[in-house]
Phi, psi and omega in degrees: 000127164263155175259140155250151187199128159242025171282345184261120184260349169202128174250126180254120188258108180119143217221005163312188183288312160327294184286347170284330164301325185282303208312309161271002169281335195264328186320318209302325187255040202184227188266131195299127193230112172249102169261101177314049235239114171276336187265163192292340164214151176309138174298168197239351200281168199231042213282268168358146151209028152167190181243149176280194190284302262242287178299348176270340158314318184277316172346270148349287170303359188231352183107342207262017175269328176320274154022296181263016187250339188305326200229022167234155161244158139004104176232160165216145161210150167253157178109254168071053171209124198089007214085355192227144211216101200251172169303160204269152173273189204281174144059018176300138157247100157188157159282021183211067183273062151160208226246193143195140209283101189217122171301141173312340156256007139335287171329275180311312179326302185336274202302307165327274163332339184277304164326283226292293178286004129298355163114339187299154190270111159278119152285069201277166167058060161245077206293115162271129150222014175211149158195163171227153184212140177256200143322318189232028170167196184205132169240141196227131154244136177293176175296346183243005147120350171302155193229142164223131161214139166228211205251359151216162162241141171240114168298113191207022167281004162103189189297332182272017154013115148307278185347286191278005167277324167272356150280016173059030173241129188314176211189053179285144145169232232244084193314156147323132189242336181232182172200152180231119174288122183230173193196132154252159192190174166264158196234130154279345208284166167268151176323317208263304163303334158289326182277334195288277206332295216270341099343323164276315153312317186269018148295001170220354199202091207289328186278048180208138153194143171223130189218157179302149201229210179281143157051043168080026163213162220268171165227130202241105193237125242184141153258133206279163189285060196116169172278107140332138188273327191263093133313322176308317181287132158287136193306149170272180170281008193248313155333294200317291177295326196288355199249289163332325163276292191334310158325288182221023162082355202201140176261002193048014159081008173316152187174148177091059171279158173250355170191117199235151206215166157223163166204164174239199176236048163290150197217082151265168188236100188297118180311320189232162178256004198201140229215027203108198163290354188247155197213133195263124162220174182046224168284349163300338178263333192188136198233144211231166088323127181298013198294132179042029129089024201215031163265304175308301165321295210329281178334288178318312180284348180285310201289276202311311167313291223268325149027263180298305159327304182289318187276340186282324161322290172313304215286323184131323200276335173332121174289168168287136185103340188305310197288321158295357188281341185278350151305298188299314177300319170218055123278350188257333177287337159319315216269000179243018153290284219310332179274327173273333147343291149296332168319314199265349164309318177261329166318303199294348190302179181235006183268162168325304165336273205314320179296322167276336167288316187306327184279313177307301173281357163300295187327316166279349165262040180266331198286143185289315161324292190304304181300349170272325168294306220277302164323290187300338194267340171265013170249334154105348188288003184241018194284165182190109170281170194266114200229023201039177195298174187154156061077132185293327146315336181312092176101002193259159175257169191233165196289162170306055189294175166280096188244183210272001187208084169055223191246178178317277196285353169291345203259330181261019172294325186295317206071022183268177143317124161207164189249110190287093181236128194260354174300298188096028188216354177262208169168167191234031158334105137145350182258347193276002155297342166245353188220128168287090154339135164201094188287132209186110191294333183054045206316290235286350191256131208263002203223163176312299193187118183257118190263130198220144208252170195340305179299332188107016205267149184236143181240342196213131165229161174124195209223011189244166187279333179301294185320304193296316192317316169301330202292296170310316162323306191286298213252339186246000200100159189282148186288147150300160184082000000 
């Protein structure tokens, strides 16, 4: 039987953490949220495996980090590149200088819940196999003949994207050159055995590890024997072992998987992230090597960039150009992971080269500049968009400050805008259906008053009242009133 539905102001295809993020960014404004799931129940696999300082920020800014710090801990490190892993350095600008290890259906559970009780609509065993898109919406039809339709789409399916193969946007980069068998399984070997083998294997070989893993079993990661012609398919447990003696000599008695996976280091890009009405987030826009750890942040961060952007479209107030700006804005940050990846695809590497590049560059992130540098690109705390020139916070997301009535990011749970001032003389008269005042001496704030936008971003600093007003202009729309 078909639906026909002009009721859905967004359909989000994928149902991971990139799609539970948007899902509860556009909820914040809102906007009718339909989330698409093909599969029938949340996944156990565990590809993800925490959030960096940047994503425990939008976390923060949204409310959810107690929530993930109650049933995760803490990690703090610097480097996390290439394998090599140094103290975290001095002079990070965040209040929130770490990580925090939260497995990926951690993750999801978190955001789902977040999602669900903000009102999005989930749909699982929801199959896309079509869409068209006009002037005014997207018709999406499903494996079961439902026709749905609304008023944008968000592709958020992962790297084999429907989505973005049925909007005809190109994916250039790189095939798979190696590939890796991950897992989680039960283990016989002892702890003190496991650990000797897996020490002596990564003296040559960075891509080997069986470490404790979720609910008593180990996650087990091995490389594999050659590139699969079938990616789709999954590796058996008899892989497993036969790659394990190959290693180490040893298969650790594994048995009891709960879930076996393969990945390679193929690395593309979606030429545009916006199509029309359809929009590319996470892995639908850009596929990685997991090297340090920063596809799921990616993702998270894509969905909280565009977010706010999409419900001010629906809601009306959107300036011209805002929806283009989630291209110009994190495509070039896709394009330097994809990059600093491959940097780290060949660190990893087991031939000499590699082995000597790797003791060099350890050496050089001993120095506190690289390692503060290195720390920031993979943590996501240095991005800074092209907002032209201006005050060094100009495009910077801003840190978690200490204000004279509690913090920062307690002011932005809601998802607006706000205008941070420590003058007490300016305002945001025609604007305050989107942007929050919030008059405040700040010692910790280095400008008069800096205006920042949902996502955290400062688009404006100074003290005059004209400057802001364009500024609100440019970014928020014609005033009320």
């Amino acid at each position: 039987m078909s639906e026909v539905s002009h009721t859905i102001d967004v359909i989000i295809t994928g149902g991971g953490p990139t799609g539970l993020m948007l899902a509860a960014e556009l909820r914040l404004h809102d906007v009718r949220v339909v989330v698409l799931e093909r599969l029938a129940e949340q996944t156990l696999q565990s590809r993800g495996q925490g959030l960096h300082a940047r994503s425990v920020e939008v976390m923060a800014q949204r409310g959810l980090l107690d929530t993930f710090l109650a049933e995760n801990e803490k990690f703090q490190a610097g480097g996390l590149f290439g394998g090599i892993a140094k103290p975290w350095p001095e002079g990070m600008d965040t209040a929130h200088p770490f990580g925090v290890a939260s497995p990926q259906p951690n993750t999801e559970r978190i955001l789902n819940e977040r999602a669900l009780a903000l009102g999005a609509d989930m749909r699982r065993g929801s199959t896309v196999v079509g869409l068209s898109q006009d002037e005014d919406g997207v018709d999406v039809e499903l494996a079961d003949g439902t026709r749905l339709r609304s008023r944008y789409l968000v592709g958020a399916d992962g790297g084999r994207s429907t989505v973005r193969k049925l909007a005809g946007i190109g994916f250039p980069g790189t095939a798979a050159t190696v590939e890796t068998l991950l897992g989680e399984m039960e283990v016989t070997a002892d702890a003190e055995t496991i650990a000797a083998a897996t020490a002596e294997v990564h003296k040559t070989q960075l891509r080997f590890g069986v470490q404790p893993g979720t609910n008593g079993l180990c996650r087990v990661v091995v490389p594999a024997d050659g590139v699969s012609e079938d990616r789709t398919t999954e590796p058996t447990l008899d892989d497993f072992k036969k790659q394990l003696r190959a290693f180490a000599g040893t298969d650790f008695g594994v048995h009891s998987p709960r879930w076996l996976s393969r990945f390679g280091d193929a690395t593309r890009q979606a030429e545009r992230y916006r199509a029309g009405r359809v929009f590319l987030v996470g892995d639908a826009a850009h596929i990685h090597p997991p090297t340090g750890g920063q596809g799921l942040n990616l993702g998270v961060q894509d969905a909280f960039n565009l977010g706010w952007k999409l419900a001010a479209a629906v809601n009306g107030w959107a300036p011209e150009g805002l929806l283009d700006t989630y291209h110009t804005e994190r495509h070039p940050v896709g394009a330097r992971v994809l990059d600093n990846t491959r940097a780290q695809i060949t660190l990893l590497g087991a031939d000499p080269g590699a082995t000597a590049l790797r003791e060099i560059f350890s050496r050089l992130m001993d120095f506190e500049e690289v390692n503060r540098y290195i720390t920031g690109m993979i943590t996501a705390v240095d991005i800074r968009y092209d907002f032209g020139e201006g005050h060094d916070l100009l495009g910077r997301r801003l840190r978690d400050l200490e204000l004279k009535q509690g913090r920062l990011y307690e002011r932005m749970h809601t998802g607006r805008a706000l205008l941070l001032d420590r003058t007490g003389q300016l305002s945001v008269n025609g604007w305050s259906d989107r942007v929050d005042h919030v008059p405040d001496p700040a010692e910790e704030l280095p400008v008069p008053a800096a205006l920042i936008r949902p996502d955290g971003h400062v688009v404006w600093t100074g003290d005059a009242q004209e400057s802001l007003d364009a500024a609100l202009h440019h970014w928020f729309g014609t005033p009320t009133g």
